[in-house]
Kinemage of the C-alpha trace (Angstrom):
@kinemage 1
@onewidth
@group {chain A} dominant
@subgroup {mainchain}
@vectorlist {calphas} color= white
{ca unk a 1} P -2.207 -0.605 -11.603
{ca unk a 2} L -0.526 1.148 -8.633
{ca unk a 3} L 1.151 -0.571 -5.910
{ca unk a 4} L 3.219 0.764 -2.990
{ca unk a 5} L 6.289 -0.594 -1.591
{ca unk a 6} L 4.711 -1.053 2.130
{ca unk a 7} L 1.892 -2.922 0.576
{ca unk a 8} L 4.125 -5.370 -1.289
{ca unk a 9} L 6.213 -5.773 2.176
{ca unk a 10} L 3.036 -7.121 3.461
{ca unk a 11} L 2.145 -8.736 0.898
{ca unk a 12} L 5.475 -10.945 0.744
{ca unk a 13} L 5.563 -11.305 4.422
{ca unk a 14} L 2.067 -12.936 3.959
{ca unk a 15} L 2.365 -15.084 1.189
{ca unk a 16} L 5.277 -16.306 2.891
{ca unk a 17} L 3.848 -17.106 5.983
{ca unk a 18} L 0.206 -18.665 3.936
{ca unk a 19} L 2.038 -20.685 0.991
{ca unk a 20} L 5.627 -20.329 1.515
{ca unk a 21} L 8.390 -19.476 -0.149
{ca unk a 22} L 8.499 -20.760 -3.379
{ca unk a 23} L 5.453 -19.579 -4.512
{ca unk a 24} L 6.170 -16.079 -3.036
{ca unk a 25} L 9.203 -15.724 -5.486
{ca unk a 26} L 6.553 -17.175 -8.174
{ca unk a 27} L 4.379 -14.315 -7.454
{ca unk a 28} L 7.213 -11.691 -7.524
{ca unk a 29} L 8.405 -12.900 -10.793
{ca unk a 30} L 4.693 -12.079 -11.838
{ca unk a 31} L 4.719 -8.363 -10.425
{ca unk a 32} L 8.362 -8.264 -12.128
{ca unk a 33} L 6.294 -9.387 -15.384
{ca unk a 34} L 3.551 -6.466 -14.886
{ca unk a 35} L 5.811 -3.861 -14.198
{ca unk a 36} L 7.821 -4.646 -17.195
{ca unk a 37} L 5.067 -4.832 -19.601
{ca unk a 38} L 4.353 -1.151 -17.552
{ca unk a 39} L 0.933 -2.750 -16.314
{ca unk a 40} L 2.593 -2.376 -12.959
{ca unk a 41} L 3.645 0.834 -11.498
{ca unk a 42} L 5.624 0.710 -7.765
{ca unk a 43} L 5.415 3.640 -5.905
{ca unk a 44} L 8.875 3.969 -3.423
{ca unk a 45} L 8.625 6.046 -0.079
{ca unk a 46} L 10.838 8.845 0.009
{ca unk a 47} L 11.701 10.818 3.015
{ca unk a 48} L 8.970 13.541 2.384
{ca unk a 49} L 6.125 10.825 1.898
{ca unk a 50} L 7.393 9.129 5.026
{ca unk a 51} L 6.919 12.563 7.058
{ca unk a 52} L 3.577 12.739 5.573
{ca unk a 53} L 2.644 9.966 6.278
{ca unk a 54} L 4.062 10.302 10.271
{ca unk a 55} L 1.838 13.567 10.112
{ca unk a 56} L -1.251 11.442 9.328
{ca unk a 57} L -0.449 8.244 12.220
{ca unk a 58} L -0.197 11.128 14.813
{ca unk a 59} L -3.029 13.081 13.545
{ca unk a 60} L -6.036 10.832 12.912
{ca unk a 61} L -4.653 8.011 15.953
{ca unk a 62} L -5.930 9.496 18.455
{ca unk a 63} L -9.308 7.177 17.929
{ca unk a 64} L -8.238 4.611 15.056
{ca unk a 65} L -5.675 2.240 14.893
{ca unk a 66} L -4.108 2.852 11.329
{ca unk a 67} L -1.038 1.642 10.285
{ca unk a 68} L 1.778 3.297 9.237
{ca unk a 69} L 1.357 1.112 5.776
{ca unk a 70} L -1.984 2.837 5.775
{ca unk a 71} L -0.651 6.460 6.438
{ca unk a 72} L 2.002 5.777 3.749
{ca unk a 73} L -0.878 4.603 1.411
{ca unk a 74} L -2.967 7.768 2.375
{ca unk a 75} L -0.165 10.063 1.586
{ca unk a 76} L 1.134 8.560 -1.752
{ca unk a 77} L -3.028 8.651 -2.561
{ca unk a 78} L -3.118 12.602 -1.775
{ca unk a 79} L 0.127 13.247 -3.680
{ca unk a 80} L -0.777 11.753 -6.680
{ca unk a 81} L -4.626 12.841 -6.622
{ca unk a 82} L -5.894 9.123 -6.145
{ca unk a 83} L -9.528 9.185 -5.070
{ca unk a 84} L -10.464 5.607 -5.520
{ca unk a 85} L -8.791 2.186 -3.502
{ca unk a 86} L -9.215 -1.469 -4.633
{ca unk a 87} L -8.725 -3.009 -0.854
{ca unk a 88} L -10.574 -4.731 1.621
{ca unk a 89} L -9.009 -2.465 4.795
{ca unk a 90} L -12.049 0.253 5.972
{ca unk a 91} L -9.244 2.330 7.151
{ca unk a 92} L -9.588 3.840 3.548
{ca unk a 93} L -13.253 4.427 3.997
{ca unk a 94} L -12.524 6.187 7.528
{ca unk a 95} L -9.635 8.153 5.649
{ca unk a 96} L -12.365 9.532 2.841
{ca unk a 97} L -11.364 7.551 0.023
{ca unk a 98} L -13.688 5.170 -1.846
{ca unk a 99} L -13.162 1.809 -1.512
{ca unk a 100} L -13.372 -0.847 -4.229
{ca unk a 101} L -13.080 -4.583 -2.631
């Protein structure tokens, strides 16, 4: 399983803000437990995905409304030859990926 650092920013921010904060730490000591038993892989933004990923907001913005989370997750996707997304945001769809809710 793949995960990139944007995503877990929202997801933390959400959790937080849905069940609180204990059971957001709970849940990071689980992804802690996944990536340690290398179930879990974390993908970091580095400069050159970031300018990617600023290439794809200002390109494809013009009509959609995709975030730069989204633009990160597109260019970490087309780096490492991902095709296929478990998610529930269409932006992948719109993007060209398949999309696995």
């Amino acid at each position: 399983m793949l995960l990139q650092a944007y995503i877990l920013d929202e997801i933390y921010t959400l959790l937080l803000l849905n069940i609180g904060h204990t059971k957001t730490l709970d849940f990071k000591q689980k992804l802690d437990l996944l990536k340690s038993e290398n179930v879990l892989d974390i993908v970091w933004i580095d400069e050159d995905i970031a300018d990617q990923a600023w290439n794809i907001f200002q390109r494809f913005n013009v009509d959609k409304t995709w975030s730069f989370t989204d633009c990160t997750s597109f260019a970490v996707m087309k780096n490492m030859g991902l095709t296929e997304v478990f998610a529930f945001d269409h932006h992948f769809d719109q993007m060209g990926f398949i999309r696995r809710p």
